[in-house]
N, C-alpha and C positions, 0 to 999 in steps of 0.2 A: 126290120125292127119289130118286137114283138108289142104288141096291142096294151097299150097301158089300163090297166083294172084298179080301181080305186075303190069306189064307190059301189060297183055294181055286185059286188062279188057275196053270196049267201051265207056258205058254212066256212068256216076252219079247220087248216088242215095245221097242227101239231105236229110239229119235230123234235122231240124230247129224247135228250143223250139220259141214258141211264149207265148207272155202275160199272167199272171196269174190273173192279173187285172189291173193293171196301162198300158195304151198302149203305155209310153211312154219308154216302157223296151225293145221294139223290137230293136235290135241292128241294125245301118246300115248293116253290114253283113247280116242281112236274111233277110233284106228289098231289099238288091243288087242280094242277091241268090231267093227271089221270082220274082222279075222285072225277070229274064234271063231263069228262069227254063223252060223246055216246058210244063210240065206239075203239077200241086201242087193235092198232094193225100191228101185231107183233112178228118178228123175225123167228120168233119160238116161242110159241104159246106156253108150252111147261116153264119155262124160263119165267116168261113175261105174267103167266099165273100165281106163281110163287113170289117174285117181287110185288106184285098187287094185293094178294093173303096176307103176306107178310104187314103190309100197314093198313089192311082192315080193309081194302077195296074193292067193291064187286061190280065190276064194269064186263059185259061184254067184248072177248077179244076172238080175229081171226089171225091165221096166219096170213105171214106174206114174207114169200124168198124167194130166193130165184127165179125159178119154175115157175112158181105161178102168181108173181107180181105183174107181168099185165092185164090180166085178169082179175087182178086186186085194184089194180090202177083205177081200170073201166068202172068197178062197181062201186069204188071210192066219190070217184066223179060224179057220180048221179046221185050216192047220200048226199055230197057239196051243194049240187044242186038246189039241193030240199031243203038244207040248211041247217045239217049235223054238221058235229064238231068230232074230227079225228085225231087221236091222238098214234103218233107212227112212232113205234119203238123197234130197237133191232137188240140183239141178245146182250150185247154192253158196248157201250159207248155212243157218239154220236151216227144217226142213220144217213145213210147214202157213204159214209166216209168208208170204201171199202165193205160195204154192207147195201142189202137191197134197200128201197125208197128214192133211186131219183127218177123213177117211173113213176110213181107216186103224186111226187113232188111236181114233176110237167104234167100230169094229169091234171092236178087241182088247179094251176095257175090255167091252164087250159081252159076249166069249167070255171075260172070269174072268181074261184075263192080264195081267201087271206091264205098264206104261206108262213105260219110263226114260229119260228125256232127258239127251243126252251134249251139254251145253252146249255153243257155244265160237262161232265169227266171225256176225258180223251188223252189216250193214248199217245196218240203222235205227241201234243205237248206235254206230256208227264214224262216221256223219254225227251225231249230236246232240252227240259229246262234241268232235268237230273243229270243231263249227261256230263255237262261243263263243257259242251263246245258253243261257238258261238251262238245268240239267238236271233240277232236284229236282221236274218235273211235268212230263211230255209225252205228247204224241198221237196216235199211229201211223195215218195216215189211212188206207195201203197206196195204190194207184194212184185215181187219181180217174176219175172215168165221163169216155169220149171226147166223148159226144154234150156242147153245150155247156150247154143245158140244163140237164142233170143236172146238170155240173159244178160251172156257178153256183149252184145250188140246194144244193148239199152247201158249199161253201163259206159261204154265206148262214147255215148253221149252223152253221158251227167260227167264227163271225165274233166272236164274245162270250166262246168258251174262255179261260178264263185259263192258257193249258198253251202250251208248245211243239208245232208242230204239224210233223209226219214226213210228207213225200209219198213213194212213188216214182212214177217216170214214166221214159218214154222220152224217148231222145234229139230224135227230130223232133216232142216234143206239148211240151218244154219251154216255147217261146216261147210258144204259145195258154195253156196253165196259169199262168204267169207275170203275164200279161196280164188276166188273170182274176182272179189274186189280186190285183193293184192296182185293179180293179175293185171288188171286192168288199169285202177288210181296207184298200185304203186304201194311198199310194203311200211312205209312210212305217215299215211293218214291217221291222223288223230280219231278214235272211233271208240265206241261203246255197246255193248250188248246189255238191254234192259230188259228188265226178266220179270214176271208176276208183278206188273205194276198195280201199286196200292195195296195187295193181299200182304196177309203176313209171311211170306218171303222173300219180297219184294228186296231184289239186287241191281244193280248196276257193275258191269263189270267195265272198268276202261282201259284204254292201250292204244299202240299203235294196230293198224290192220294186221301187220305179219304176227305180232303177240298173239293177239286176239284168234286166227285163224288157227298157232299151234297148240292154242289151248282146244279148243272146241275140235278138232282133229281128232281126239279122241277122249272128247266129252260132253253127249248131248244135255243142252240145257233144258230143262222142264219149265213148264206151262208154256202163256203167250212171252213173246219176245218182239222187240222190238228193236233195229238196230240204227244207229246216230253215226254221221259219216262226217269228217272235217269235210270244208269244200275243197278246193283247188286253189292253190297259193297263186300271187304274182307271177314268179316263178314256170311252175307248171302249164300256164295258163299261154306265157311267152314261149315255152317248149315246146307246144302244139304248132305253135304256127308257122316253127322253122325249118320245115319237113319239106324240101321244093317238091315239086313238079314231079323231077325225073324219077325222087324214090318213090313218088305215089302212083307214079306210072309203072313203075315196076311193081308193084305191090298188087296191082290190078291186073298187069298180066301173070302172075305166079296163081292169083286166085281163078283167072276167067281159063287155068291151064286145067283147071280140078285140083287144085291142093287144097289139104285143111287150112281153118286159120293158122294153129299151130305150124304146122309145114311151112305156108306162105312165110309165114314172121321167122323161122330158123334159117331159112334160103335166103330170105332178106338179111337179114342178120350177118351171115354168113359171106355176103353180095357186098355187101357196105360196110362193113365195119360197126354198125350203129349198135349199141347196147340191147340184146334181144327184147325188153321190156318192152323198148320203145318202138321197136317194129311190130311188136304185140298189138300194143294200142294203134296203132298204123293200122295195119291189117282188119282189127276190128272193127274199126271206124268208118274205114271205106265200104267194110260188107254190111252194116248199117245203113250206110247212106245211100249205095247203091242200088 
């Protein structure tokens, strides 16, 4: 259990979500908490310069990404100590959420100080509540692994969620992720591609996944994107689990033979009769789990 701090803790460490695109979503709250902080850990200092010019504020900022947020952590910790107040920004949106600062963030609670988060834009729910698929359960996946592998393998496991599922991704991985996801959940998921949220051309495209995949096949979408997944029906959900034994033992010996996924689930397929889809997801699932 970790050490309860109340009382003893010195400086402030600030977590203030800044703009996804519209600048005019920065809340007076982080406008009052960057005016006073002493110091702002930004994700990109030009970035983070420019929105602080912009409404008149001259606060000392450092970077902090990747690279060299342990070593931001470390020297954070010891202003906390003394009993500055940091305010941690990341280039737009909330920090840590797919963005550097949860080094940061375990650094400060580490050193005894307050942890306050200055609410306000974010992506993931600007796509869930635009999209019109359900809200009252969902899933924040963050960006999915490039290699494909991986990909389908983590998919293979959000395949049964009963939750809405939150991707981000880039613009040119769109159509490969897309293509995957009707792979794996099936060409029939209720799904949406959100596109420049908040900017002025902010879209929302909706469909089912197989639409959605033959559009973007040979149309990359521009700026950030964010994609919205139905969860997994009733239905679906009871489909997984009636897979006996004997076919998931066959499934494991075609792959422990050296076949691809691919391969495995057409052999399978082929072996059984079963709808190759579903030996797809079969296939996948166990080299996930395995």
């Amino acid at each position: 259990m970790e050490r309860l701090l109340t009382e003893s803790h010195s400086g402030t460490l600030y977590v203030v979500a800044s703009p996804i695109g519209h600048a005019q979503d920065l809340s007076p709250r982080a406008l009052e908490t960057l005016r006073t902080a002493d110091l702002v850990l930004a994700e990109d200092t030009r970035s983070a310069r420019k929105l602080l010019d912009g409404h008149g504020i001259d606060r000392r900022t450092q970077s902090c990404f990747d690279a060299n947020e342990p070593a931001r952590a470390a020297q954070a910790a010891t202003l906390l100590r003394s009993g500055a107040s940091i305010a941690l920004l990341s280039e737009a949106g909330t920090p840590t959420v797919s963005d550097p600062g949860y080094r940061v963030v375990r650094a400060a609670i580490a050193a005894g100080a307050r942890v306050v988060p200055v609410p306000g834009p974010s992506a993931v729910l600007a796509a869930l509540v635009g999209s019109g698929l359900p809200t009252d359960r969902f899933f924040f996946v963050g960006f999915p692994p490039r290699k494909a592998g991986a990909r389908q393998g983590l998919l293979a496991q959000l395949r049964s969620l009963p939750a809405t599922l939150v991707f981000f991704e880039s613009p040119h991985r769109v159509a490969i992720t897309l293509a995957d996801l009707v792979a794996v959940l099936g060409k029939d998921r209720p799904a949406c591609v959100a596109r420049e949220l908040t900017k002025t051309h902010e879209e929302f495209v909706r469909g089912t996944l197989a639409e959605l995949a033959s559009r973007y096949a040979s149309e990359r979408p521009l700026g950030e994107v964010t994609l919205v997944v139905g969860g997994a029906s009733v239905d679906e959900r009871e489909g997984d689990g009636q897979c006996d034994e004997e076919v998931r033992g066959r499934a494991r010996a075609l792959l422990a033979s050296g076949l691809s996924a691919r391969d495995a689930a057409d052999a399978l397929a082929s072996e059984t009769g079963r709808p190759r889809r579903e030996t797809y997801r079969l296939v996948l699932d166990l080299r996930a789990r395995e």
